[in-house]
Short mmCIF file of the C-alpha atoms (twelve columns), coordinates in Angstrom:
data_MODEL
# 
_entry.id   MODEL 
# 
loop_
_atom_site.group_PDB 
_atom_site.id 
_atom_site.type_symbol 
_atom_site.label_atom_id 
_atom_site.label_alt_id 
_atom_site.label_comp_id 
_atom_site.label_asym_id 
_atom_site.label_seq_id 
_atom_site.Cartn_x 
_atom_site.Cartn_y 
_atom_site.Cartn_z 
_atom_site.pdbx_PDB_model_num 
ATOM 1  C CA . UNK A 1  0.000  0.000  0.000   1 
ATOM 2  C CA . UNK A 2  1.397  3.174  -1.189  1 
ATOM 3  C CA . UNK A 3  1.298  6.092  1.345   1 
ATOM 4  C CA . UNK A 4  1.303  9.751  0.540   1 
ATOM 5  C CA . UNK A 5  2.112  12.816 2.802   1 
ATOM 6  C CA . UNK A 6  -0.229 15.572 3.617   1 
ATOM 7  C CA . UNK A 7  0.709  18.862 1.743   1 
ATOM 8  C CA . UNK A 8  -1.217 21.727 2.930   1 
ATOM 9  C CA . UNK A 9  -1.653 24.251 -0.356  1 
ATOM 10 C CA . UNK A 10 -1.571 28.122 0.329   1 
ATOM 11 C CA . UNK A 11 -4.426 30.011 -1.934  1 
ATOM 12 C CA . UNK A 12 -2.674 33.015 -3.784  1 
ATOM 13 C CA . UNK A 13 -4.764 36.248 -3.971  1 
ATOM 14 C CA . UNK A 14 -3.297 38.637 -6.503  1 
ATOM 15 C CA . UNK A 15 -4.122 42.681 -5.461  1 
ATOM 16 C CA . UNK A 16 -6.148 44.522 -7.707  1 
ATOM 17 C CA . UNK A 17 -2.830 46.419 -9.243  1 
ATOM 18 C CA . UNK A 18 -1.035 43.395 -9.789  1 
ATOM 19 C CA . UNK A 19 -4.106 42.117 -11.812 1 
ATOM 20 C CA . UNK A 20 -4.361 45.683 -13.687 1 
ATOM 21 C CA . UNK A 21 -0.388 45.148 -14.558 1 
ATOM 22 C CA . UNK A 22 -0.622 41.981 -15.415 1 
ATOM 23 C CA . UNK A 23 -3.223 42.899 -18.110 1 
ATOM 24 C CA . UNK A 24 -1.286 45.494 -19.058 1 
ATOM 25 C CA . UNK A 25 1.600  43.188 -19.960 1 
ATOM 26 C CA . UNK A 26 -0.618 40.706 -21.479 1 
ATOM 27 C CA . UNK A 27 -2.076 43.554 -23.858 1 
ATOM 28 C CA . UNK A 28 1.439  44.672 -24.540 1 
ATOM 29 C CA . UNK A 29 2.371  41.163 -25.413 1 
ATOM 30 C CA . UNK A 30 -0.588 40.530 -27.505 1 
ATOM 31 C CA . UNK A 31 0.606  43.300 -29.949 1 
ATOM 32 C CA . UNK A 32 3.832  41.172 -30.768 1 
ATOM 33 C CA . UNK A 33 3.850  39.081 -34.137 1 
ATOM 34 C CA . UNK A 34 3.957  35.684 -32.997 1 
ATOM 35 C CA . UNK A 35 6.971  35.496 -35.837 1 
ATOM 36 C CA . UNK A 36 9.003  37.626 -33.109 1 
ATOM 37 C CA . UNK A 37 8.221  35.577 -30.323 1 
ATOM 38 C CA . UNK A 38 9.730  32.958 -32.346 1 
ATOM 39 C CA . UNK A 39 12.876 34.653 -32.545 1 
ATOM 40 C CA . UNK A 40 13.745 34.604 -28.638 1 
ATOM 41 C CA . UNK A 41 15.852 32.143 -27.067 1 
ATOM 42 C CA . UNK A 42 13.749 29.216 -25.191 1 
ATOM 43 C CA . UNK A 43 15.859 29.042 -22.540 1 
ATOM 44 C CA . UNK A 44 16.806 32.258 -21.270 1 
ATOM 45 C CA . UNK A 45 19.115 30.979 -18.233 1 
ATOM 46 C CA . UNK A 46 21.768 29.659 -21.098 1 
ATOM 47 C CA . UNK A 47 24.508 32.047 -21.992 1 
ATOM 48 C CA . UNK A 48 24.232 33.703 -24.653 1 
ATOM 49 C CA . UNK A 49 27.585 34.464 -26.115 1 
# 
């Protein structure tokens, strides 16, 4: 019988302004040609040079 721990979860609640940037962000990023998204590196944490 397999036995699994208890692992209490903590509900985030974003604030209003967070929410209004985050929208803001996600309108910005909307605007972007898909194309250019494209062109980014996948894995940012590589180096680069």
């Amino acid at each position: 019988m397999t036995q699994y721990k208890s692992v209490t979860v903590q509900t985030f609640v974003a604030s209003p302004s967070l929410l209004t940037f985050l929208q803001f962000v996600e309108e910005i990023s909307a605007q972007i040609l898909k194309e250019e998204w494209e062109r980014l590196p996948q894995n940012l944490s590589k180096n680069s040079h």
